[in-house]
N, C-alpha and C positions, 0 to 999 in steps of 0.2 A: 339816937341809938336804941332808943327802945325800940320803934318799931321796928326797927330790922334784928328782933329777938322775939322767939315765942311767948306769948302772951304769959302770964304767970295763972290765968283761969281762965276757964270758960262756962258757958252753959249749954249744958245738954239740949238738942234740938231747938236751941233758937233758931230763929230767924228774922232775917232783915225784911222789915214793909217793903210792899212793890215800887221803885223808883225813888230808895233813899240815896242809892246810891250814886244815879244818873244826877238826882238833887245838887248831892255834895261836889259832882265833878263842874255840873253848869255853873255854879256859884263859886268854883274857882276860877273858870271862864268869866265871867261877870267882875269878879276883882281884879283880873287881870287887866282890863279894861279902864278901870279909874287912873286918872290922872294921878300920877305923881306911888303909885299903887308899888310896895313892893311884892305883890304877889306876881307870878307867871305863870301864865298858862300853861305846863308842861307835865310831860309824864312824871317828873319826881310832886309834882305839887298835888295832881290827881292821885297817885299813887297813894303820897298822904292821905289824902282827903277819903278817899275810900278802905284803907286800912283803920282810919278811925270810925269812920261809919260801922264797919264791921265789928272791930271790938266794944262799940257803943250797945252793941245787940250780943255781946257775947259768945262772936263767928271768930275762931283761932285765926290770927292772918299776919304774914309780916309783910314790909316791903323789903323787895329786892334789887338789886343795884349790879347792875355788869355795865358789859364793854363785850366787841367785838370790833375786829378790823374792815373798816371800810376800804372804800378808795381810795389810797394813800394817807389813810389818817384813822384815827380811832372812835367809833360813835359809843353812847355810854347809852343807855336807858333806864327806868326802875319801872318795875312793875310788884302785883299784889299776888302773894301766894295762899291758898287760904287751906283750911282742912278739907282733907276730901280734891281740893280743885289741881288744875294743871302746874307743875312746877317750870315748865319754861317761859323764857320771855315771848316766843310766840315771833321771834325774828333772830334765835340762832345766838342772842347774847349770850355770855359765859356769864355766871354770879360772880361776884365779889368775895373774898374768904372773909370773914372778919376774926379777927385774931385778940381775944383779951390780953 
């Protein structure tokens, strides 16, 4: 739940090293891969993984979680919104409300 909530601080003009990110996504590729592994390769896993990267360096970001209607059926996806960056999913999903 946290990360789908504004971070509670940030730092001014951080920034994330070159290729921490792509880092943190391949090495959940990688675990995905070990036998018996409950990691998955998927957008909610990456999503993770690169929402903490970014608050690791102090970059505001949440993850975000929709749905939209496929073909006879419903797809979900989660992606990373960050300060400054684009807020859609980039394929038409709708966000999720979250409701305390």
């Amino acid at each position: 739940m946290e990360l789908l909530r504004p971070p509670a601080h940030s730092r001014p003009g951080a920034r994330v090293p070159r290729g921490a990110i792509g880092s943190a996504v391949r090495l959940v590729a990688l675990l995905a891969r070990l036998p018996g592994s409950r990691w998955r390769n998927t957008c909610l896993y990456r999503s993770v993984a690169e929402c903490l990267v970014l608050r690791h360096y102090g970059i505001p970001a949440e993850v975000r979680i929709g749905a939209k209607r496929g073909e006879g059926e419903i797809e979900a996806h989660a992606w990373v919104v960050r300060e400054g960056g684009r807020e859609d999913s980039g394929g038409g999903h709708q966000p999720l409300v979250l409701r305390a």
